[in-house]
C-alpha positions in Angstrom: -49.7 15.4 -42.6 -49.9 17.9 -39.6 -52.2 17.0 -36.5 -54.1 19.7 -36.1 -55.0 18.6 -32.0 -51.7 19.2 -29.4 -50.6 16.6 -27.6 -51.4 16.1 -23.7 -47.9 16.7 -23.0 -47.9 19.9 -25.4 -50.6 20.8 -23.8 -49.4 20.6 -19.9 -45.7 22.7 -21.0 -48.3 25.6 -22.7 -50.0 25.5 -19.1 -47.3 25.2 -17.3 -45.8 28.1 -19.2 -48.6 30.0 -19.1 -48.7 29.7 -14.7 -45.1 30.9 -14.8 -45.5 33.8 -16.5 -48.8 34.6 -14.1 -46.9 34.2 -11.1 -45.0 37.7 -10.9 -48.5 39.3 -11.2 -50.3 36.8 -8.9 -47.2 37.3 -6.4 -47.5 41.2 -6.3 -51.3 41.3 -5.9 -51.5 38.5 -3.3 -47.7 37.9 -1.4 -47.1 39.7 1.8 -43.5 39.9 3.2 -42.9 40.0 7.0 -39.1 41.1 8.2 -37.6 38.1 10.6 -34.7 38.9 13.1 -32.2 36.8 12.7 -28.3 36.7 14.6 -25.3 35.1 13.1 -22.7 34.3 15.1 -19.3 34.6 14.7 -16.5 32.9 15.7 -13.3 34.4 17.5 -10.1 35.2 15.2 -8.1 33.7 18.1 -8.2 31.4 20.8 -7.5 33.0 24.1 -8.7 30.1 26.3 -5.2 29.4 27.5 -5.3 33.1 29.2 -6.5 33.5 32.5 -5.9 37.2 32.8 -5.8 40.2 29.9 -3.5 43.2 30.0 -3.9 46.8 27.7 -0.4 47.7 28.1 -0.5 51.3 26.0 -0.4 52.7 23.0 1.8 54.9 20.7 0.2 57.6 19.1 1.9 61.2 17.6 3.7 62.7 18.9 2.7 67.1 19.5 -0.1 68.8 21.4 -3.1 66.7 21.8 -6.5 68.1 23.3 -6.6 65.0 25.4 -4.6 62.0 26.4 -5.5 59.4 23.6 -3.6 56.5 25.2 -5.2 56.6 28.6 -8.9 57.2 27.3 -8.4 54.0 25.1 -6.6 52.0 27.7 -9.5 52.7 30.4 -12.1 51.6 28.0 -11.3 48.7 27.1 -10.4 47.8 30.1 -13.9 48.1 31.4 -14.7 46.2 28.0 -12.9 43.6 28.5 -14.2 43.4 32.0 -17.3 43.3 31.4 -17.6 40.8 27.6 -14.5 37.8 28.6 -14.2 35.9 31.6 -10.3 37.1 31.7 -9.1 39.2 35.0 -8.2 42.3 33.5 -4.7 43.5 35.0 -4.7 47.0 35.5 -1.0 48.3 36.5 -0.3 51.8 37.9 1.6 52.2 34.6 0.9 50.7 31.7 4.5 49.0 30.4 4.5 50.3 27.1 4.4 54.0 28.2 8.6 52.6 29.5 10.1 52.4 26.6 8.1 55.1 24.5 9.6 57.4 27.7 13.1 55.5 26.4 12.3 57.0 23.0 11.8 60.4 24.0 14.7 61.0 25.9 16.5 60.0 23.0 14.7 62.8 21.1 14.8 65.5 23.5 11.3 65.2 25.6 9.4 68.8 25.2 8.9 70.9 22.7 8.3 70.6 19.4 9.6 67.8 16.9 10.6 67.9 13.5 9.2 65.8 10.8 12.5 64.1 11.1 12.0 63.4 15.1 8.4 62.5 14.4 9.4 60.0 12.1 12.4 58.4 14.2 10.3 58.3 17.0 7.4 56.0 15.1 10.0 54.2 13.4 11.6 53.2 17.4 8.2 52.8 18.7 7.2 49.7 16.2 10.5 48.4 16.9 8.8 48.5 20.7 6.1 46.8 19.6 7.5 43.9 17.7 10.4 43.0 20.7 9.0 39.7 21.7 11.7 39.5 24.2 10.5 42.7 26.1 6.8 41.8 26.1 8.1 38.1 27.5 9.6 39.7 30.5 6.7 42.1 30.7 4.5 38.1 30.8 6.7 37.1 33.2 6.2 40.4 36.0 1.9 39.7 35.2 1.6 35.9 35.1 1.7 35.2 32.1 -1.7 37.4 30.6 -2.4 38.3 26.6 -1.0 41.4 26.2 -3.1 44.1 24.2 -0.9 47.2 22.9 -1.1 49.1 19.7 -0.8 52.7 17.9 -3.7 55.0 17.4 -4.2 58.1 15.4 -7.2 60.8 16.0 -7.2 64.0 14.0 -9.5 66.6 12.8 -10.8 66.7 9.3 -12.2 69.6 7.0 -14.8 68.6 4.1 -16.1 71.7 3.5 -17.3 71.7 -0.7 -19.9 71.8 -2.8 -22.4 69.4 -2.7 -24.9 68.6 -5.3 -28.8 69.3 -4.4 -31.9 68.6 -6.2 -35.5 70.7 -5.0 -38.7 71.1 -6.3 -39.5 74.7 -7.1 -43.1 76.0 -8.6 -42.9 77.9 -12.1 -44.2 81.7 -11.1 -46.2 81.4 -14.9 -47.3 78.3 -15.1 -47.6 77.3 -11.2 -46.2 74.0 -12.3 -43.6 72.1 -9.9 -40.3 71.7 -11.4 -36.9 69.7 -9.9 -33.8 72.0 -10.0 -30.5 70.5 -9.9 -28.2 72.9 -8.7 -24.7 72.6 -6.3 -24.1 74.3 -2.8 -21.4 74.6 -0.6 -20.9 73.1 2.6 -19.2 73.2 5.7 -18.8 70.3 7.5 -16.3 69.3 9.9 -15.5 65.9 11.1 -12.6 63.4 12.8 -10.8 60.1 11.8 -9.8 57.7 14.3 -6.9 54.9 13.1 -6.3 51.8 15.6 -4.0 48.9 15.3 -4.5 46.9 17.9 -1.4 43.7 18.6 -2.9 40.6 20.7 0.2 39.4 22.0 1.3 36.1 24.1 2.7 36.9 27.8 4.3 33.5 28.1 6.3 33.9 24.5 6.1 36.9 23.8 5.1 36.6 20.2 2.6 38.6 18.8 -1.0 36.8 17.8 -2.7 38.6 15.9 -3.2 42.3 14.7 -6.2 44.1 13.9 -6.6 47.6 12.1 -9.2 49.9 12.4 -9.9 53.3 10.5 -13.5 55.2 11.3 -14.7 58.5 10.7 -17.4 61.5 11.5 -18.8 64.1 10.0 -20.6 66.8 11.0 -22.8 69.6 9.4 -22.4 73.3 10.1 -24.9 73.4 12.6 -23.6 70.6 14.4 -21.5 71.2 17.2 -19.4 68.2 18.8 -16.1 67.8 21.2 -13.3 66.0 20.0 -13.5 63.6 23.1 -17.3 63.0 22.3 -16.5 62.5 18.5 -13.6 59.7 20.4 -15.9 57.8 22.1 -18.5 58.2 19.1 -16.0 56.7 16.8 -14.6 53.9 19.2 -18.5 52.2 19.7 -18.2 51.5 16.4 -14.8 49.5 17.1 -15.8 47.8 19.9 -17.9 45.1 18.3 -14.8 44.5 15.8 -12.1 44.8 18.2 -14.1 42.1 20.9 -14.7 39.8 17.9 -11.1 39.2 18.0 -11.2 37.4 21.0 -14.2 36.0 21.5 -17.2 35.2 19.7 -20.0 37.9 18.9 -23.3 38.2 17.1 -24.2 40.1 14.3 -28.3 40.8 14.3 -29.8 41.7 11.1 -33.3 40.8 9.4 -34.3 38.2 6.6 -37.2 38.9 4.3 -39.5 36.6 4.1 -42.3 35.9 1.3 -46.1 34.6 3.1 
């Protein structure tokens, strides 16, 4: 024989069922959201409290023509970086130490010029082995007390990425006056520049290389846009900054947090 009257506990889970599948509805027609700030901090990728004082000691980058000097504009800004976001004392030598041996290199090449893909390729190939001589960057240590020792390799180039692009646009139908979405391609121009970094953190007292770090960014611009390769540079490099900093000392990333009222 069936009982034909639920029980209270049948009854509550139909009720309870029944408040669950208002709440989406009640939730859109009464719920505000409100955006919240919020910062997460980050700790540094290595400990550099040991180091008093910081040294950028060059870069390699290609060799050929280059519209400006690549090494120098990096070395003086992160210099003033690092002067202004660490407690370190940034060492700034009339020549950075690096630029030594990559001179070394070129004699060996033939300085001036141009350089065959052959030379170009020798001349990267000696100028890692510049960057991994842990004996080197010890005496290097020795002549600046003992500092971390930044160095690295950078690439900046020109890009074309010019092509057709797809498009979508609302058009009105001369007959019937009704709107209408065309999908259709069109061809661009657009002209941009990459920027490549690999930046070494290396010990002054050993040596021995930290850490490394590799960067790759890039910019494009429309055919109405007109920019400088230098202000395309500096463009590119804000957005390294935070990255590259984060290496050596802890940064905050600020963002926003929904929140349901």
């Amino acid at each position: 024989m069936t009982n034909a009257t639920a029980s209270p506990r049948r009854r509550r889970s139909r009720l309870a069922g029944g408040l669950l599948a208002l709440a989406p509805a009640l939730a859109a027609g009464c719920a505000s959201f409100v955006e919240v700030p919020i910062e997460t901090p980050l700790q540094a990728k290595i400990d550099v409290t040991a180091f008093r004082r910081v040294l950028v000691a060059g870069f390699v980058s290609e060799l050929g023509e280059e519209e400006m000097d690549l090494g120098s504009e990096t070395t003086r800004l992160l210099q003033n970086q690092l002067r202004s976001n660490t407690k370190m004392q940034v060492v700034e030598p009339d020549r950075p130490p690096l630029h030594d041996a990559l001179e070394g290199i070129l004699e060996k090449l033939g300085e001036g010029g141009r350089y065959t893909r052959q030379e170009r390729e020798q001349y990267q190939l000696e100028a890692d082995r510049a960057l991994q001589d842990a004996e080197s960057w010890r005496k290097v240590g020795e002549e600046f007390q003992n500092p971390l020792i930044i160095a690295g390799k950078l690439g900046f180039e020109a890009q074309n990425r010019s092509g057709f692009q797809a498009e979508e646009r609302v058009v009105q139908d001369p007959v019937s006056r009704r709107q209408r979405l065309v999908r259709g391609n069109r061809y661009l121009e657009r002209k941009g520049f990459a920027l490549n970094a690999e930046f070494h953190f290396i010990d002054g007292r050993t040596g021995a290389t930290l850490h490394k770090e590799k960067f790759t960014e890039e910019v494009l611009y429309a055919e109405d846009q007109k920019a400088s390769p230098l202000s395309s540079y500096f463009e590119l490099m804000d957005r390294f900054l935070p990255n590259f900093l984060g290496v050596i000392s802890p940064q905050k990333i600020r963002g926003t947090r929904v929140l349901l009222r």
